[in-house]
C-alpha positions in Angstrom: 0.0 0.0 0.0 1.2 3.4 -0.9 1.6 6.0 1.7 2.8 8.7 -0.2 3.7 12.2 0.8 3.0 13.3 4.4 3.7 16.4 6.7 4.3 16.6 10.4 5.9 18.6 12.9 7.8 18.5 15.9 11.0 20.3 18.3 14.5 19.7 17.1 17.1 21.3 19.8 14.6 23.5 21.4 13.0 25.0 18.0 10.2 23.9 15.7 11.1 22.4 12.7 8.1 21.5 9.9 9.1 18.1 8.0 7.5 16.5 4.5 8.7 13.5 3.7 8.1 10.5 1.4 6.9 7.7 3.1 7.3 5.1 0.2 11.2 4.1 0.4 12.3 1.3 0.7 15.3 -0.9 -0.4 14.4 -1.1 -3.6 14.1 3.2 -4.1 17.8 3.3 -2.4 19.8 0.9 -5.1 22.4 2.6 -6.4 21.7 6.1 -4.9 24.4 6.7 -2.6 25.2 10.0 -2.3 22.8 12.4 -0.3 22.9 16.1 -1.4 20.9 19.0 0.6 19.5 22.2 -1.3 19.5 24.8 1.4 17.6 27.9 0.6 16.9 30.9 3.0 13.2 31.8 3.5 12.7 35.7 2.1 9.7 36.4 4.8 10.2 33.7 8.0 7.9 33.3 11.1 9.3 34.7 14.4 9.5 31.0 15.0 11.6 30.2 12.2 9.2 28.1 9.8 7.3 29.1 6.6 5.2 31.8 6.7 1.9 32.3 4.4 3.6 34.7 2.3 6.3 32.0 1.0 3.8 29.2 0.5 3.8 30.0 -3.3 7.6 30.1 -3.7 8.0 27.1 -1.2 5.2 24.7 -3.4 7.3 26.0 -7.1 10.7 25.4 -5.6 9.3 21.4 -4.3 7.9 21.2 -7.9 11.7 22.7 -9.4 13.6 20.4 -7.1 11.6 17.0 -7.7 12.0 17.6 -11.2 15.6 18.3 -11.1 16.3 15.2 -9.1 14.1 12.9 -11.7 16.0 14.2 -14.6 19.0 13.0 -13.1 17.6 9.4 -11.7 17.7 10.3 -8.3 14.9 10.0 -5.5 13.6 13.3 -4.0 13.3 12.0 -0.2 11.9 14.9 1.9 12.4 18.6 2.8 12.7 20.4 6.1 11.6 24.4 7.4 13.9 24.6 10.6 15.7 27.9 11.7 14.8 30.3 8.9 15.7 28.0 6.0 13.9 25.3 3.9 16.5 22.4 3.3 15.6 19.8 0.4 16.7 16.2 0.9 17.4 14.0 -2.3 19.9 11.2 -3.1 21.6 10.7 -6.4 24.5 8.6 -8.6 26.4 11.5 -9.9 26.6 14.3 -7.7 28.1 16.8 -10.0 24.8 16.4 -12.4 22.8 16.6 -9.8 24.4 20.0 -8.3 24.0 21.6 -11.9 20.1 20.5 -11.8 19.6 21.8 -8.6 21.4 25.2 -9.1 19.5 25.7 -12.1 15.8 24.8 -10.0 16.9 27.5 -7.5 17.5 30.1 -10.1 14.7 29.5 -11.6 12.6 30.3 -8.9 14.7 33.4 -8.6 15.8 32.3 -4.9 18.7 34.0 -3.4 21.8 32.9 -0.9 20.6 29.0 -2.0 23.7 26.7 -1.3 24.4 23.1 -2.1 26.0 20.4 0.3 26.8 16.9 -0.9 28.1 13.5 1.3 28.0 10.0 0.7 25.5 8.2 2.4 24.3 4.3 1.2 22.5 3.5 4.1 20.5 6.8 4.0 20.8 7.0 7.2 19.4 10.5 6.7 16.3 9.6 5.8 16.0 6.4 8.3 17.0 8.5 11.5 16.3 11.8 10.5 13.6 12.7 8.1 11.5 9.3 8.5 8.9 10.0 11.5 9.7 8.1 14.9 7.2 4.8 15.3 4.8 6.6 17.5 5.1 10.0 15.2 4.2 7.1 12.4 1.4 5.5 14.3 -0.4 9.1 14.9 -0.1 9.9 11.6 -1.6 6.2 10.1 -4.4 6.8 13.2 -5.2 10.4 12.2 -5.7 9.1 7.8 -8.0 6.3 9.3 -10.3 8.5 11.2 -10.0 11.0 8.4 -11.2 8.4 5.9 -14.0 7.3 8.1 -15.4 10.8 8.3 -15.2 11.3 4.8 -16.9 8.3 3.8 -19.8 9.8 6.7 -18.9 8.2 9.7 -20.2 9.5 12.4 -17.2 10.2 14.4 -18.9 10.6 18.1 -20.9 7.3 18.1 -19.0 5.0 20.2 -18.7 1.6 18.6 -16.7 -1.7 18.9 -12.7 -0.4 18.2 -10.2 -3.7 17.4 -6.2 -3.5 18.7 -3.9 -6.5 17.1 -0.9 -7.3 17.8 1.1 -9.7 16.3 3.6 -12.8 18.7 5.6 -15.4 17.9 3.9 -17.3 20.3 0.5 -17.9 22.1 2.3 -17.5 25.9 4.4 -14.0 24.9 0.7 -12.4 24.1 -0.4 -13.7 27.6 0.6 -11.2 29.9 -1.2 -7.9 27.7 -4.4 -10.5 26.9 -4.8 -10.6 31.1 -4.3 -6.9 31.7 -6.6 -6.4 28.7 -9.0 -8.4 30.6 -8.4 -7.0 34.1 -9.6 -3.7 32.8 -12.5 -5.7 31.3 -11.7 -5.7 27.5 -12.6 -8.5 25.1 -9.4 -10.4 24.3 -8.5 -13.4 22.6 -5.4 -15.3 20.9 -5.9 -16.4 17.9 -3.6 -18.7 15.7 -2.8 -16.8 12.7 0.1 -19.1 10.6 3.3 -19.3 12.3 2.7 -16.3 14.3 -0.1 -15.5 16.8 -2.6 -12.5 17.1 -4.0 -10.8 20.8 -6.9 -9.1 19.8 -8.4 -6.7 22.4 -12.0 -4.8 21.8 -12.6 -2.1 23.8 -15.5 0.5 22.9 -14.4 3.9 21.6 -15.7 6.9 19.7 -13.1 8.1 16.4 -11.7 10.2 18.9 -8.3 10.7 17.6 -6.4 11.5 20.8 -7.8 8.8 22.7 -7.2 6.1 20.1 -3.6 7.7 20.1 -3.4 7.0 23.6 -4.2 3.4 23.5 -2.5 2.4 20.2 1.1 4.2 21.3 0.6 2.2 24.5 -0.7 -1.2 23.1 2.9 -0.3 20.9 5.1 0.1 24.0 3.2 -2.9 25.7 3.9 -4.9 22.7 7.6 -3.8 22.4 8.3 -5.3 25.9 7.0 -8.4 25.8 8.3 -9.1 22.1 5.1 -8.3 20.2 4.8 -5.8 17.3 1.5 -3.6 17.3 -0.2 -4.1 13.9 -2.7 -1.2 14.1 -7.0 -0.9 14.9 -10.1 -1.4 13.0 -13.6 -1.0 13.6 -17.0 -0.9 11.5 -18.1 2.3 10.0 -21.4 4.4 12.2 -23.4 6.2 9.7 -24.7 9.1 10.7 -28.4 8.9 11.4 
Protein backbone atom coordinates (compact mmCIF):
# COMPACT_ATOMS: atom_id res chain seq x y z
CA UNK A 1 0.00 0.00 0.00
CA UNK A 2 1.20 3.45 -0.89
CA UNK A 3 1.59 6.04 1.69
CA UNK A 4 2.84 8.66 -0.21
CA UNK A 5 3.69 12.18 0.82
CA UNK A 6 3.01 13.34 4.43
CA UNK A 7 3.71 16.43 6.68
CA UNK A 8 4.29 16.61 10.38
CA UNK A 9 5.86 18.63 12.88
CA UNK A 10 7.79 18.52 15.91
CA UNK A 11 10.98 20.27 18.32
CA UNK A 12 14.49 19.69 17.07
CA UNK A 13 17.11 21.29 19.77
CA UNK A 14 14.61 23.49 21.43
CA UNK A 15 13.03 24.96 17.99
CA UNK A 16 10.25 23.87 15.74
CA UNK A 17 11.08 22.43 12.65
CA UNK A 18 8.11 21.46 9.93
CA UNK A 19 9.07 18.09 8.03
CA UNK A 20 7.52 16.52 4.52
CA UNK A 21 8.70 13.48 3.72
CA UNK A 22 8.06 10.54 1.45
CA UNK A 23 6.87 7.67 3.09
CA UNK A 24 7.34 5.10 0.22
CA UNK A 25 11.25 4.07 0.41
CA UNK A 26 12.32 1.31 0.71
CA UNK A 27 15.29 -0.86 -0.43
CA UNK A 28 14.41 -1.12 -3.64
CA UNK A 29 14.07 3.18 -4.06
CA UNK A 30 17.82 3.35 -2.43
CA UNK A 31 19.80 0.92 -5.06
CA UNK A 32 22.36 2.63 -6.39
CA UNK A 33 21.73 6.12 -4.92
CA UNK A 34 24.43 6.69 -2.55
CA UNK A 35 25.16 10.04 -2.30
CA UNK A 36 22.79 12.39 -0.28
CA UNK A 37 22.95 16.12 -1.36
CA UNK A 38 20.91 18.96 0.63
CA UNK A 39 19.48 22.18 -1.27
CA UNK A 40 19.47 24.84 1.38
CA UNK A 41 17.61 27.91 0.64
CA UNK A 42 16.91 30.85 3.02
CA UNK A 43 13.24 31.81 3.46
CA UNK A 44 12.74 35.74 2.13
CA UNK A 45 9.68 36.35 4.82
CA UNK A 46 10.18 33.71 8.01
CA UNK A 47 7.88 33.30 11.08
CA UNK A 48 9.28 34.68 14.39
CA UNK A 49 9.52 31.03 15.04
CA UNK A 50 11.58 30.25 12.17
CA UNK A 51 9.18 28.06 9.77
CA UNK A 52 7.27 29.15 6.64
CA UNK A 53 5.23 31.85 6.72
CA UNK A 54 1.86 32.27 4.36
CA UNK A 55 3.58 34.72 2.27
CA UNK A 56 6.32 32.01 0.99
CA UNK A 57 3.80 29.18 0.54
CA UNK A 58 3.80 29.97 -3.32
CA UNK A 59 7.62 30.06 -3.65
CA UNK A 60 8.02 27.09 -1.22
CA UNK A 61 5.23 24.74 -3.37
CA UNK A 62 7.33 26.03 -7.07
CA UNK A 63 10.70 25.39 -5.62
CA UNK A 64 9.30 21.42 -4.35
CA UNK A 65 7.91 21.19 -7.91
CA UNK A 66 11.73 22.68 -9.37
CA UNK A 67 13.59 20.36 -7.06
CA UNK A 68 11.56 17.03 -7.67
CA UNK A 69 11.98 17.61 -11.20
CA UNK A 70 15.56 18.28 -11.06
CA UNK A 71 16.34 15.18 -9.12
CA UNK A 72 14.14 12.90 -11.66
CA UNK A 73 16.03 14.16 -14.60
CA UNK A 74 19.02 12.98 -13.07
CA UNK A 75 17.65 9.38 -11.74
CA UNK A 76 17.70 10.30 -8.27
CA UNK A 77 14.92 9.98 -5.52
CA UNK A 78 13.64 13.30 -4.00
CA UNK A 79 13.29 11.97 -0.24
CA UNK A 80 11.90 14.90 1.91
CA UNK A 81 12.41 18.60 2.76
CA UNK A 82 12.69 20.43 6.15
CA UNK A 83 11.58 24.39 7.42
CA UNK A 84 13.93 24.60 10.57
CA UNK A 85 15.68 27.88 11.70
CA UNK A 86 14.85 30.30 8.94
CA UNK A 87 15.70 27.97 6.02
CA UNK A 88 13.93 25.32 3.94
CA UNK A 89 16.53 22.43 3.30
CA UNK A 90 15.57 19.76 0.45
CA UNK A 91 16.69 16.20 0.94
CA UNK A 92 17.36 13.99 -2.32
CA UNK A 93 19.86 11.18 -3.15
CA UNK A 94 21.63 10.68 -6.36
CA UNK A 95 24.48 8.60 -8.61
CA UNK A 96 26.39 11.52 -9.91
CA UNK A 97 26.61 14.35 -7.71
CA UNK A 98 28.11 16.77 -9.95
CA UNK A 99 24.82 16.42 -12.39
CA UNK A 100 22.77 16.60 -9.82
CA UNK A 101 24.41 19.96 -8.31
CA UNK A 102 23.98 21.55 -11.91
CA UNK A 103 20.14 20.48 -11.83
CA UNK A 104 19.62 21.80 -8.61
CA UNK A 105 21.41 25.20 -9.08
CA UNK A 106 19.52 25.66 -12.14
CA UNK A 107 15.82 24.77 -9.97
CA UNK A 108 16.86 27.50 -7.54
CA UNK A 109 17.49 30.06 -10.13
CA UNK A 110 14.66 29.47 -11.64
CA UNK A 111 12.62 30.32 -8.86
CA UNK A 112 14.69 33.37 -8.60
CA UNK A 113 15.82 32.32 -4.95
CA UNK A 114 18.71 34.01 -3.37
CA UNK A 115 21.75 32.85 -0.86
CA UNK A 116 20.65 29.05 -2.02
CA UNK A 117 23.73 26.71 -1.28
CA UNK A 118 24.44 23.12 -2.11
CA UNK A 119 26.00 20.41 0.34
CA UNK A 120 26.75 16.92 -0.86
CA UNK A 121 28.14 13.46 1.26
CA UNK A 122 27.98 10.04 0.65
CA UNK A 123 25.45 8.22 2.40
CA UNK A 124 24.35 4.33 1.17
CA UNK A 125 22.51 3.49 4.11
CA UNK A 126 20.53 6.76 3.96
CA UNK A 127 20.82 6.99 7.23
CA UNK A 128 19.36 10.51 6.73
CA UNK A 129 16.33 9.64 5.83
CA UNK A 130 15.97 6.43 8.31
CA UNK A 131 17.00 8.49 11.51
CA UNK A 132 16.32 11.83 10.49
CA UNK A 133 13.61 12.72 8.11
CA UNK A 134 11.51 9.29 8.54
CA UNK A 135 8.88 10.02 11.50
CA UNK A 136 9.66 8.06 14.87
CA UNK A 137 7.19 4.78 15.34
CA UNK A 138 4.78 6.62 17.51
CA UNK A 139 5.06 9.97 15.22
CA UNK A 140 4.21 7.07 12.41
CA UNK A 141 1.40 5.49 14.34
CA UNK A 142 -0.40 9.11 14.88
CA UNK A 143 -0.07 9.87 11.64
CA UNK A 144 -1.57 6.23 10.11
CA UNK A 145 -4.38 6.79 13.17
CA UNK A 146 -5.21 10.37 12.18
CA UNK A 147 -5.67 9.06 7.81
CA UNK A 148 -8.01 6.30 9.33
CA UNK A 149 -10.31 8.52 11.20
CA UNK A 150 -9.99 10.98 8.35
CA UNK A 151 -11.23 8.42 5.89
CA UNK A 152 -14.02 7.31 8.09
CA UNK A 153 -15.39 10.82 8.32
CA UNK A 154 -15.20 11.33 4.78
CA UNK A 155 -16.94 8.29 3.77
CA UNK A 156 -19.80 9.80 6.68
CA UNK A 157 -18.87 8.23 9.73
CA UNK A 158 -20.17 9.50 12.40
CA UNK A 159 -17.23 10.22 14.40
CA UNK A 160 -18.90 10.62 18.07
CA UNK A 161 -20.88 7.35 18.07
CA UNK A 162 -19.03 4.98 20.18
CA UNK A 163 -18.74 1.61 18.57
CA UNK A 164 -16.66 -1.74 18.87
CA UNK A 165 -12.73 -0.37 18.19
CA UNK A 166 -10.16 -3.72 17.39
CA UNK A 167 -6.21 -3.49 18.66
CA UNK A 168 -3.94 -6.48 17.11
CA UNK A 169 -0.88 -7.35 17.79
CA UNK A 170 1.15 -9.70 16.34
CA UNK A 171 3.55 -12.78 18.71
CA UNK A 172 5.63 -15.40 17.86
CA UNK A 173 3.89 -17.32 20.35
CA UNK A 174 0.51 -17.92 22.14
CA UNK A 175 2.31 -17.48 25.92
CA UNK A 176 4.45 -14.03 24.85
CA UNK A 177 0.70 -12.40 24.15
CA UNK A 178 -0.45 -13.74 27.61
CA UNK A 179 0.57 -11.22 29.91
CA UNK A 180 -1.18 -7.88 27.73
CA UNK A 181 -4.42 -10.52 26.87
CA UNK A 182 -4.83 -10.58 31.09
CA UNK A 183 -4.33 -6.95 31.68
CA UNK A 184 -6.64 -6.42 28.72
CA UNK A 185 -9.01 -8.45 30.58
CA UNK A 186 -8.35 -7.00 34.14
CA UNK A 187 -9.55 -3.73 32.83
CA UNK A 188 -12.47 -5.70 31.26
CA UNK A 189 -11.68 -5.74 27.46
CA UNK A 190 -12.62 -8.52 25.11
CA UNK A 191 -9.39 -10.42 24.27
CA UNK A 192 -8.50 -13.43 22.55
CA UNK A 193 -5.40 -15.26 20.90
CA UNK A 194 -5.93 -16.35 17.94
CA UNK A 195 -3.64 -18.73 15.71
CA UNK A 196 -2.79 -16.78 12.73
CA UNK A 197 0.14 -19.13 10.56
CA UNK A 198 3.35 -19.33 12.35
CA UNK A 199 2.71 -16.30 14.27
CA UNK A 200 -0.14 -15.47 16.79
CA UNK A 201 -2.61 -12.45 17.09
CA UNK A 202 -4.02 -10.81 20.76
CA UNK A 203 -6.88 -9.07 19.82
CA UNK A 204 -8.41 -6.67 22.42
CA UNK A 205 -12.01 -4.76 21.75
CA UNK A 206 -12.61 -2.08 23.78
CA UNK A 207 -15.53 0.48 22.89
CA UNK A 208 -14.37 3.86 21.58
CA UNK A 209 -15.73 6.87 19.73
CA UNK A 210 -13.11 8.09 16.42
CA UNK A 211 -11.71 10.16 18.88
CA UNK A 212 -8.31 10.67 17.57
CA UNK A 213 -6.42 11.50 20.83
CA UNK A 214 -7.77 8.79 22.67
CA UNK A 215 -7.16 6.12 20.08
CA UNK A 216 -3.58 7.73 20.08
CA UNK A 217 -3.44 7.04 23.59
CA UNK A 218 -4.21 3.39 23.54
CA UNK A 219 -2.51 2.41 20.18
CA UNK A 220 1.10 4.17 21.30
CA UNK A 221 0.59 2.19 24.49
CA UNK A 222 -0.68 -1.24 23.10
CA UNK A 223 2.94 -0.34 20.94
CA UNK A 224 5.14 0.09 23.99
CA UNK A 225 3.20 -2.91 25.66
CA UNK A 226 3.91 -4.93 22.67
CA UNK A 227 7.58 -3.81 22.38
CA UNK A 228 8.30 -5.26 25.95
CA UNK A 229 6.96 -8.43 25.81
CA UNK A 230 8.27 -9.14 22.11
CA UNK A 231 5.07 -8.34 20.18
CA UNK A 232 4.81 -5.77 17.31
CA UNK A 233 1.52 -3.63 17.26
CA UNK A 234 -0.17 -4.11 13.88
CA UNK A 235 -2.74 -1.20 14.08
CA UNK A 236 -6.96 -0.89 14.87
CA UNK A 237 -10.12 -1.40 13.01
CA UNK A 238 -13.58 -1.04 13.63
CA UNK A 239 -17.01 -0.85 11.47
CA UNK A 240 -18.08 2.29 9.98
CA UNK A 241 -21.39 4.43 12.17
CA UNK A 242 -23.40 6.22 9.69
CA UNK A 243 -24.72 9.14 10.66
CA UNK A 244 -28.36 8.93 11.37
Amino acid sequence: MSLGWEFYATELDGDPIGLLVDLDVDAGSQRGLETLVRLHVPMPHPLTTGLTSEKDFELLEQLEDAVAKAVEGVDGRFVGRISYRKEWVFYAFVREASKAHDALDRAAQSCRVRGATLDVEKDPEWSQYHTFLKPFPETMRHILNRRAVEALVRSGDDADEVRPMTHEIEFATADAAGPIRDMALERKYVAEIVANGKAHALRITKESALDIEGIDRTSIALMRLSDKHGGRYLGWSCAAVAKR
